[in-house]
N, C-alpha and C positions, 0 to 999 in steps of 0.2 A: 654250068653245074656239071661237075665227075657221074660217071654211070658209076652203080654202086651193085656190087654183088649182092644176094643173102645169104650168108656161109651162115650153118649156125653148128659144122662139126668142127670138131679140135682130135687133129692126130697126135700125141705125145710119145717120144720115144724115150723107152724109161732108160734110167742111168743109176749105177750108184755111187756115181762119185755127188762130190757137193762142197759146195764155195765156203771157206770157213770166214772169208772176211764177208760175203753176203749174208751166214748166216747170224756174225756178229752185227752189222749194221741193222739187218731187217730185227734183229730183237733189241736192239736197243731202240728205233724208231716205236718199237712194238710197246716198248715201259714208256717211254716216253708218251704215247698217246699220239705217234704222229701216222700212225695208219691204222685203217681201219679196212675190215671185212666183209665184202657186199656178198650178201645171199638173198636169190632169188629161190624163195620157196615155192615150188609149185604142188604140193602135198598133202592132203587132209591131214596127213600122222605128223608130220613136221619134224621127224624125225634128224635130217639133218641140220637144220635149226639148233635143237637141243642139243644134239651132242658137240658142233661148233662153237655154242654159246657157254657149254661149259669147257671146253678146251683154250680159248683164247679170253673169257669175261664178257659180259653182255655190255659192259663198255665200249669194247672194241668192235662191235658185230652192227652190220645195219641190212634190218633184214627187209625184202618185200613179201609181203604174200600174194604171189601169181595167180593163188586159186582163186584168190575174191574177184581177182578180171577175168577171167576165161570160165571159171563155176564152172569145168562141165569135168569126165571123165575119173567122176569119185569111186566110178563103182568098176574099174577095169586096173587090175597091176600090170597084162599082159602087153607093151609095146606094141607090137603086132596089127591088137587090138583098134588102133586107130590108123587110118590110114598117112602115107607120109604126107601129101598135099594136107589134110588138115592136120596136121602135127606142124608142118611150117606154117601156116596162117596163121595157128596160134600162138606158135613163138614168136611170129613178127608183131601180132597184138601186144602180147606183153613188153616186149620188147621198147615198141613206140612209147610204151605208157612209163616205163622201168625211166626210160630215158628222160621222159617227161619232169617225172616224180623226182630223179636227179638236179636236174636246173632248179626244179621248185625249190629244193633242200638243201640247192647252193654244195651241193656234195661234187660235183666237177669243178674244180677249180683247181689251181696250179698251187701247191704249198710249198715256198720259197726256202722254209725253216724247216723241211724235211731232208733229212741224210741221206743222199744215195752215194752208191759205189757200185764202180766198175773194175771185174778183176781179169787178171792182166796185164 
């Protein structure tokens, strides 16, 4: 077995350019019903739930709620507020479960009849 990191940052370097044939494929996969949106809410207010779910259709959205596994830190907005060692414990909680809930739901699986492209 591979030793496995636990990365759970994402650096992104913004851009404004943008793929017009990526963006024609990913919307036509999108009408089409061949992809779908994973949100992992971790939120009491659920906020971003709702405003995804109305931008793309609750058809297309498959939401977890994080806070019903971890229950704790309703009553803190402030980051800070928890320390990082338990901020990462909790993510990898979720995490293990997220991925669990995934197989359960048969949601990882290779879709043959899905469009991709590569530009370039």
């Amino acid at each position: 077995m591979k030793k496995s990191d636990n990365v759970f940052n994402l650096e992104v370097t913004a851009t404004n350019r943008t793929c017009a044939k990526g963006e024609a494929v990913g919307k036509q996969n999108m009408e089409e019903g061949n992809i779908k949106v994973v949100l992992i809410d971790g939120c009491f207010m659920g906020c971003h739930g709702r405003i995804i779910e109305n931008l793309i259709g609750k058809e297309n959205l498959i939401r977890f709620d994080a806070l019903s596994i971890y229950n704790k830190y309703t009553d803190r907005f402030d980051i800070d507020s928890v320390t990082e060692s338990e901020r990462l414990e909790t993510a990898r909680e979720v995490a293990d479960w997220f991925l669990s809930e995934l197989k359960k739901e048969r949601v990882i699986e290779s879709k043959k009849d899905v469009n991709t492209s590569s530009c370039g």
